[in-house]
C-alpha positions as CSV (number, residue, x, y, z in Angstrom):
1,X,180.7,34.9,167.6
2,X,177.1,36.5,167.0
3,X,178.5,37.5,163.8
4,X,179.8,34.4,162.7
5,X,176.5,32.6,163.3
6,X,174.2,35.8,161.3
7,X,177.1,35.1,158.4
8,X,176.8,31.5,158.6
9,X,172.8,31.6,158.4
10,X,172.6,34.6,155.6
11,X,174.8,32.3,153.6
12,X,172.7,28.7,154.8
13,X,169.9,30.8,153.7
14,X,171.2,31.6,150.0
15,X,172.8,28.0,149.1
16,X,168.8,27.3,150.2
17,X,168.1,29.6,147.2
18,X,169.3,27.6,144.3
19,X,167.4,23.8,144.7
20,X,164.2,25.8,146.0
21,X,164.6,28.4,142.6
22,X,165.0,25.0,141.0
23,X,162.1,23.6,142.6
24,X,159.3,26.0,141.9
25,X,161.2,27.1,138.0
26,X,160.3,23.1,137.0
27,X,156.8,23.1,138.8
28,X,156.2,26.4,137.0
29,X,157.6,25.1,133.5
30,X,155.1,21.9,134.2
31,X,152.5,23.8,133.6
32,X,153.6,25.4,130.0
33,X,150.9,22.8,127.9
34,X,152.9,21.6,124.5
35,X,152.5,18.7,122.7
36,X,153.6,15.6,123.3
37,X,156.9,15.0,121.7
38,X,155.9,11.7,120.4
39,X,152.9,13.1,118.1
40,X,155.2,14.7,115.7
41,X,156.8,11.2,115.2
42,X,156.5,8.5,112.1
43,X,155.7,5.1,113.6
44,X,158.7,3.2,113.4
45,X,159.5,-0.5,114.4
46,X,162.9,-0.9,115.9
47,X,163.5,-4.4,117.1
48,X,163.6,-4.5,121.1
49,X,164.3,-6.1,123.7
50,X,162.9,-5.8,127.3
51,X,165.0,-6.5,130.2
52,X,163.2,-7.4,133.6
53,X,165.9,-8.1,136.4
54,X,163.6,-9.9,139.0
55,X,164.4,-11.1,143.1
56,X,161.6,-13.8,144.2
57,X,159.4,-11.7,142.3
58,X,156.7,-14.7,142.1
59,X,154.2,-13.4,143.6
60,X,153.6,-10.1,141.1
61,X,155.8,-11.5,138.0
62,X,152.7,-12.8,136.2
63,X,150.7,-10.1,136.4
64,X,153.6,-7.7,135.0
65,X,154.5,-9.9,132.0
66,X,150.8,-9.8,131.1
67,X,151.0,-5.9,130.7
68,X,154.7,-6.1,129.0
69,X,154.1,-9.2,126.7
70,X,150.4,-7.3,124.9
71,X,153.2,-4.9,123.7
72,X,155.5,-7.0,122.0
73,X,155.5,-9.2,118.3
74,X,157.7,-12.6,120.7
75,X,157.5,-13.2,123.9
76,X,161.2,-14.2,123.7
77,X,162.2,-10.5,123.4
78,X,160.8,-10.5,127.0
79,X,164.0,-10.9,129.0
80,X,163.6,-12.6,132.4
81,X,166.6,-12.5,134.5
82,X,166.0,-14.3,137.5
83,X,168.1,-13.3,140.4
84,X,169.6,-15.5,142.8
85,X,165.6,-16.4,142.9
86,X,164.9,-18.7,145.3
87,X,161.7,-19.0,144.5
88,X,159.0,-19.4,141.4
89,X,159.9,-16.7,139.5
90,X,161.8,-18.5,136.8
91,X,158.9,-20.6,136.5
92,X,156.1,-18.9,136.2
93,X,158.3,-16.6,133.6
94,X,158.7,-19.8,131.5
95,X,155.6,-20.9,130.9
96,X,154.5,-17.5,129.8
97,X,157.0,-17.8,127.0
98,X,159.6,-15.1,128.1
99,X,163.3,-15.9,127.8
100,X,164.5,-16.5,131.1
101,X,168.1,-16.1,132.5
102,X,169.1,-17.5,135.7
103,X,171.8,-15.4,137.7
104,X,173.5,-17.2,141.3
105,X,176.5,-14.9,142.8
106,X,175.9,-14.5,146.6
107,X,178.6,-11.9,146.3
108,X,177.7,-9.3,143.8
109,X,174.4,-8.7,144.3
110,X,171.8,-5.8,143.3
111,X,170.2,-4.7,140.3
112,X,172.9,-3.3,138.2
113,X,174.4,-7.1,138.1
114,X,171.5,-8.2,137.0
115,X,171.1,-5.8,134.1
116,X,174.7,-6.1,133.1
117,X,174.3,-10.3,133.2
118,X,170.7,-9.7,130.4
119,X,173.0,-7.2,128.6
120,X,176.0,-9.9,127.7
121,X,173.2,-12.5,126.9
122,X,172.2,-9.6,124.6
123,X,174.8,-9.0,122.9
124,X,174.9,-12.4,120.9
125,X,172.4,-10.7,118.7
126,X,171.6,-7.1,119.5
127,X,168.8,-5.4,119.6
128,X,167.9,-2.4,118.1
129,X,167.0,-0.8,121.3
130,X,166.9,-2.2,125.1
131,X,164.1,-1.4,127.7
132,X,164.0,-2.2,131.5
133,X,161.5,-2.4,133.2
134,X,160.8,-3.7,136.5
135,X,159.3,-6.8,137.9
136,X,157.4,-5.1,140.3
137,X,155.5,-2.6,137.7
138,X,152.2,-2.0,135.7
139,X,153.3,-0.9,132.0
140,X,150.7,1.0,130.5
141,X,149.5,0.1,127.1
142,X,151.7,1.7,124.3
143,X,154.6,2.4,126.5
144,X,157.1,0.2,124.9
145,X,156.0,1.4,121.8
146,X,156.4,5.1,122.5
147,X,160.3,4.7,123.9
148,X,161.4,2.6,122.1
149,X,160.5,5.5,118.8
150,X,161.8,8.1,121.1
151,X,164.9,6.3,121.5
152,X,165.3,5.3,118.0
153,X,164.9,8.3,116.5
154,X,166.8,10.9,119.0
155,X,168.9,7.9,120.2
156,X,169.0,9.0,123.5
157,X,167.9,7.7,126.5
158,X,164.0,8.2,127.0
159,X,162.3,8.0,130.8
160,X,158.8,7.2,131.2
161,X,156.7,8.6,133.7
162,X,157.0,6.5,136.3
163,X,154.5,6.8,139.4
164,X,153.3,4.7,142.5
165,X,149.7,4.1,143.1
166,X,148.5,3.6,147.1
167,X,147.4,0.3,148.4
168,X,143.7,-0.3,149.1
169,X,142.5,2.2,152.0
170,X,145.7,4.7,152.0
171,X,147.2,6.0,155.1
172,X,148.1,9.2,154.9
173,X,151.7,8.8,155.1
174,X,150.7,6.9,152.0
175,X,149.0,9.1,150.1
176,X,151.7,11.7,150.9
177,X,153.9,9.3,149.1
178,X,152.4,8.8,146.3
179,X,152.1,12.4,145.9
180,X,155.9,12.8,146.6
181,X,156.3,10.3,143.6
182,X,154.0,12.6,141.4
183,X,156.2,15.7,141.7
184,X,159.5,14.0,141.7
185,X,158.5,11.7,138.5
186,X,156.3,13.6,136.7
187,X,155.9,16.9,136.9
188,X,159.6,18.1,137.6
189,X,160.6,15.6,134.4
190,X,158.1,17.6,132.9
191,X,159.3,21.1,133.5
192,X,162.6,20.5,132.8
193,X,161.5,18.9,129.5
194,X,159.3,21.7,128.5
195,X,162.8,24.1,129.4
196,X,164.5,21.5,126.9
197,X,166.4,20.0,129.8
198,X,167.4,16.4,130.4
199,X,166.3,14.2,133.0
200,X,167.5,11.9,135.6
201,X,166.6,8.4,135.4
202,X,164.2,7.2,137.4
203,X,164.1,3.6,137.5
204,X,161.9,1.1,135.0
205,X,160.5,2.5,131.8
206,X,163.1,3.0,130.2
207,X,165.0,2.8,126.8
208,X,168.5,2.8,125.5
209,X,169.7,2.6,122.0
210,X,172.6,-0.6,121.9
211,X,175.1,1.2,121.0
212,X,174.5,3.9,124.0
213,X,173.8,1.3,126.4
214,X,177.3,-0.8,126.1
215,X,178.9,2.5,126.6
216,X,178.3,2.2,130.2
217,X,179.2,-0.9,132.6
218,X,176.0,-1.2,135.0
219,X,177.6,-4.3,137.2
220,X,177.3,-2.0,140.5
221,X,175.3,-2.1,143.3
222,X,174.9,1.5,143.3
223,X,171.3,2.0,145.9
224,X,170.3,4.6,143.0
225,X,171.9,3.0,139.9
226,X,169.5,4.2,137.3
227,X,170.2,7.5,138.2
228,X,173.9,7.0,138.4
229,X,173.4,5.6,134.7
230,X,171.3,8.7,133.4
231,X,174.3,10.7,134.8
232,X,177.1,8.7,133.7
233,X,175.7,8.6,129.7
234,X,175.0,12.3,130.0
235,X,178.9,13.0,130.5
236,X,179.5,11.0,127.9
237,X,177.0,12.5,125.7
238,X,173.9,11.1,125.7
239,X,171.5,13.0,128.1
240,X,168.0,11.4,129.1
241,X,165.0,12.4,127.4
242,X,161.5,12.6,129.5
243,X,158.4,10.9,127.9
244,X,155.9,11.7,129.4
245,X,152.9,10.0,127.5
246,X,154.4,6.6,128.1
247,X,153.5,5.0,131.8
248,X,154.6,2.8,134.4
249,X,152.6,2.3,137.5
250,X,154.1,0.6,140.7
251,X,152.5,0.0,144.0
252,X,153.6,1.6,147.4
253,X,154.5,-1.3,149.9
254,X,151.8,-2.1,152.4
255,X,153.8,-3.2,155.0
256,X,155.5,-0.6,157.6
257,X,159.2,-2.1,157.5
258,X,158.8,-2.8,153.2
259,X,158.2,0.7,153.3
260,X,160.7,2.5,155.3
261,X,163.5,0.3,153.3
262,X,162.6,1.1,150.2
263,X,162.7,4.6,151.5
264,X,166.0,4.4,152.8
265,X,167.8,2.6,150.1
266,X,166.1,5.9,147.8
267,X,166.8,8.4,149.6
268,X,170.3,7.8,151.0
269,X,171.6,6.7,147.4
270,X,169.7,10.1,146.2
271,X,171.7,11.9,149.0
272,X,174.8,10.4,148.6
273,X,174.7,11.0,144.3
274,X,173.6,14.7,144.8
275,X,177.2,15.2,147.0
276,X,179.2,13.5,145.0
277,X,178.0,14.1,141.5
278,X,176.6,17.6,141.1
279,X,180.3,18.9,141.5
280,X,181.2,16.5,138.5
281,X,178.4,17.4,136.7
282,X,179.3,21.4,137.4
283,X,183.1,20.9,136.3
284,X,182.3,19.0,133.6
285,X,179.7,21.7,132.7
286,X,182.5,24.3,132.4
287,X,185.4,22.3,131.0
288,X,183.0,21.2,127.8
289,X,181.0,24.1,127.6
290,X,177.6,22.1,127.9
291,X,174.6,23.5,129.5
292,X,172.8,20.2,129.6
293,X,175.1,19.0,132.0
294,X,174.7,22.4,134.4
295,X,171.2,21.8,133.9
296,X,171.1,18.6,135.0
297,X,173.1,19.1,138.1
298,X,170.8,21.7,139.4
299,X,168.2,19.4,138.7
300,X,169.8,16.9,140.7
301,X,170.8,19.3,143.2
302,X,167.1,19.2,144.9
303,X,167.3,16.5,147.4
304,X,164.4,14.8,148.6
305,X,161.4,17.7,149.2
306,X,161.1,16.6,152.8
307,X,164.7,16.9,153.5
308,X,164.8,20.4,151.6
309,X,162.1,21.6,153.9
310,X,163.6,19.9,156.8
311,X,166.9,22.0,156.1
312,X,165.0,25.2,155.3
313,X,163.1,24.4,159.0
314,X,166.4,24.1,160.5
315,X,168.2,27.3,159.4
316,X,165.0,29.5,160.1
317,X,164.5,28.4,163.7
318,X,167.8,30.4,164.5
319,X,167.2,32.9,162.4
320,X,163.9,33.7,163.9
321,X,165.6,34.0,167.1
322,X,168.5,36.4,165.9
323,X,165.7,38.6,164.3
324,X,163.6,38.5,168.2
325,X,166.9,39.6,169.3
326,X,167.1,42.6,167.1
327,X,170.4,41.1,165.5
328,X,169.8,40.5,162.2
329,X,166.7,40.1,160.0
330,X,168.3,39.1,156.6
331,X,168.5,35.3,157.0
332,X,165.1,35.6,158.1
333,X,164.3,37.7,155.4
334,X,165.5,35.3,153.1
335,X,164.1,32.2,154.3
336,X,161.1,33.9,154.8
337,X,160.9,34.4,150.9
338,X,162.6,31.0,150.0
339,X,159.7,29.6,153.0
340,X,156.6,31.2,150.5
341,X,158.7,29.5,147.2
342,X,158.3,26.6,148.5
343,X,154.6,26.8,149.3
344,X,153.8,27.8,146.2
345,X,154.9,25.3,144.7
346,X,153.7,22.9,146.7
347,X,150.3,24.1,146.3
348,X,150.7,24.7,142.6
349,X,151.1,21.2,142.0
350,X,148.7,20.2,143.7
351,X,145.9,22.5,142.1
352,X,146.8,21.1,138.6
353,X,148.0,17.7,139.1
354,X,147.3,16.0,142.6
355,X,144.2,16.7,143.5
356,X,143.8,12.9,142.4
357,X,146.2,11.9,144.1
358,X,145.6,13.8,147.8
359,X,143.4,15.9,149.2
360,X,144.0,18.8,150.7
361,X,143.5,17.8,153.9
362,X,145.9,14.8,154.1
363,X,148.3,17.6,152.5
364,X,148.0,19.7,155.3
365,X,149.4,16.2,157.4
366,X,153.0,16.9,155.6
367,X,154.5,17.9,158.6
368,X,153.9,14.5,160.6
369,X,155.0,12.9,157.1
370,X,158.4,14.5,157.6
371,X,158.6,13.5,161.2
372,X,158.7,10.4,160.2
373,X,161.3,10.5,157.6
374,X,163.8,12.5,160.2
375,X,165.0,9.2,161.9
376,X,165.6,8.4,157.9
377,X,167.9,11.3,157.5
378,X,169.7,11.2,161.0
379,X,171.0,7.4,159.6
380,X,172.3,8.9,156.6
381,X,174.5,11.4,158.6
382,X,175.3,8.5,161.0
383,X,175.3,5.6,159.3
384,X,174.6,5.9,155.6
385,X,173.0,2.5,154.1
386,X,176.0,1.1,151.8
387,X,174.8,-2.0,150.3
388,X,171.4,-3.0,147.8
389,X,168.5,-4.0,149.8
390,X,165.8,-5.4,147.8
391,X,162.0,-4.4,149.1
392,X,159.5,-7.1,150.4
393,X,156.6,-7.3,148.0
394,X,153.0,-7.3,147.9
395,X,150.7,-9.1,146.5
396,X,150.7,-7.4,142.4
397,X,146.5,-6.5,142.0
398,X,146.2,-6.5,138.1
């Protein structure tokens, strides 16, 4: 039986080994300075269109149209698609000249429905390229402009960065957050784009060349379906590009129970993709001989840093105890080594990109940050969330 548990553990502890190599490989890459891919780019002027799928987003709507529509030659390439809205939204879109789109089904609800509902209105004269964004987001100046070349030119899918800011006076579960976003969003996209990797999508900021959009349907509601449609384009081809000069800011939810949703829906839908896609991604890897595609499943293979150290935490508690015992030391050994990967890279990222973003004293709070993200995790053994939950908003601060 002692065997079986010191086998067990040795080989916990080297499954460990490949999203924690991952981990620290793309931290490391991040730091590789090249430049931008965008620079070595002639300015082109594809015609666009910008999708915004949008769920009683009145209270923020305004103030992200005002960033979207400084970027574009017609408002009425600005895509509203008001979502079984029962409130202002359609309205205040209106009157800032945006096309607007009203959706009502009750039954298929979520994001995906909305995009695929703008993308039929679409195709009565198609663009050149589509981007979706948001309704929820800051778009930094020049965004559009810089995916929309990307994606004209390499037609591929191109990412933006896309990152969270923290409310007025942060908590540090906030802050924590925000720095979560940083490395998930940035800085991995970033290392695997420096190793001339792909990259998952990530949400808003981003743009698709027509004719590689309609190869997908998007009428899901998929918790994660932006990454599901980064994957799913990928297989057929068409891997995501990371930009990473181009921007979108959104805010972390102030409220407790805003928060912990949007959490949820995330993290399960990123838990549930990693199980059932990185196997697809890996067969499909061998039968067409693509690396992209192996790439991008170890990429995708990292869950959720909190839950990776709340595995790693899990396995070395017994394995600290068969080493006491004077059973076995390897699993301990190897966590041990996969334990000082991990802080590295951690504290690597933080040295040349977070310091901004969190001290190093709130990052010393991680620990109490993952406590409160284990109840999280217990549900998605238990009782996995299943359906699209949309966050309660804030209050937009332009």
């Amino acid at each position: 039986m002692i065997t079986l548990i010191i086998i067990g553990l040795t080989l916990i502890a080297l499954a460990l080994a490949i999203p924690i190599s991952v981990f620290l490989i793309e931290c490391l890459a991040a730091l590789v300075q090249k430049p931008s891919s965008n620079q070595n780019y002639a300015v082109v002027n594809p015609r666009i269109s910008v999708l915004i799928p949008a769920h009683n987003e009145a209270l923020g709507i305004e103030t992200t149209l005002n960033t979207i529509l400084s970027q574009v030659d017609d408002n009425k390439s600005v895509v509203v698609i008001a979502d079984n809205c029962t409130d202002e939204t359609a309205t205040i879109s209106r009157q800032l000249g945006t096309t607007v789109l009203e959706r009502h089904d009750l039954v298929n609800r979520g994001k995906g429905y909305a995009l695929d509902y703008g993308l039929k209105f679409l195709a009565e004269n198609p663009p050149d390229v589509v981007v979706v964004i948001d309704a929820d987001c800051h778009v930094e100046p020049d965004t559009i402009s810089k995916i929309t070349q990307q994606a004209i030119i390499k037609q591929r899918p191109v990412q933006s960065t896309y990152l969270m800011e923290t409310p007025q006076n942060p908590t540090p579960k906030d802050s924590i957050s925000a720095f979560a976003f940083l490395v998930k969003n940035y800085i991995r996209p970033l290392g695997s784009s420096q190793l001339g990797c792909p990259c998952i999508l990530t949400g808003t900021g981003m743009a698709f060349p027509w004719s590689i959009i309609l190869k997908v349907s998007l009428a899901n509601a998929n918790l994660v379906e932006d990454m599901q449609l980064g994957i799913d384009l990928a297989l057929l081809g068409d891997p995501p590009i990371f930009c990473q000069d181009a921007k979108v800011i959104g805010v972390l939810p102030t409220q407790e129970k805003a928060a912990k949703t949007q959490r949820t829906r995330w993290e399960h839908g990123h838990l549930k993709t990693l199980y059932t896609q990185v196997p697809r991604l890996v067969s499909a890897s061998i039968r067409l001989k693509r690396l992209d595609l192996l790439a991008l499943a170890l990429d995708l293979c990292v869950p959720p840093l909190a839950f990776l150290v709340i595995l790693w935490a899990a396995a070395l508690v017994p394995s600290i105890l068969i080493a006491v015992c004077n059973l076995s030391v390897f699993p301990l050994q190897f966590l041990a080594v996969e334990g000082i990967m991990l802080l590295t890279a951690i504290l690597i990222t933080h040295a040349h990109f977070g310091r901004s973003t969190i001290s190093l004293k709130t990052l010393l709070s991680i620990p109490l940050y993952i406590l409160w993200k284990l109840p999280m995790y217990f549900g998605f053994f238990k009782k996995p969330q299943q359906e699209w939950v949309r966050t309660e908003r804030d209050t937009i601060v332009p």
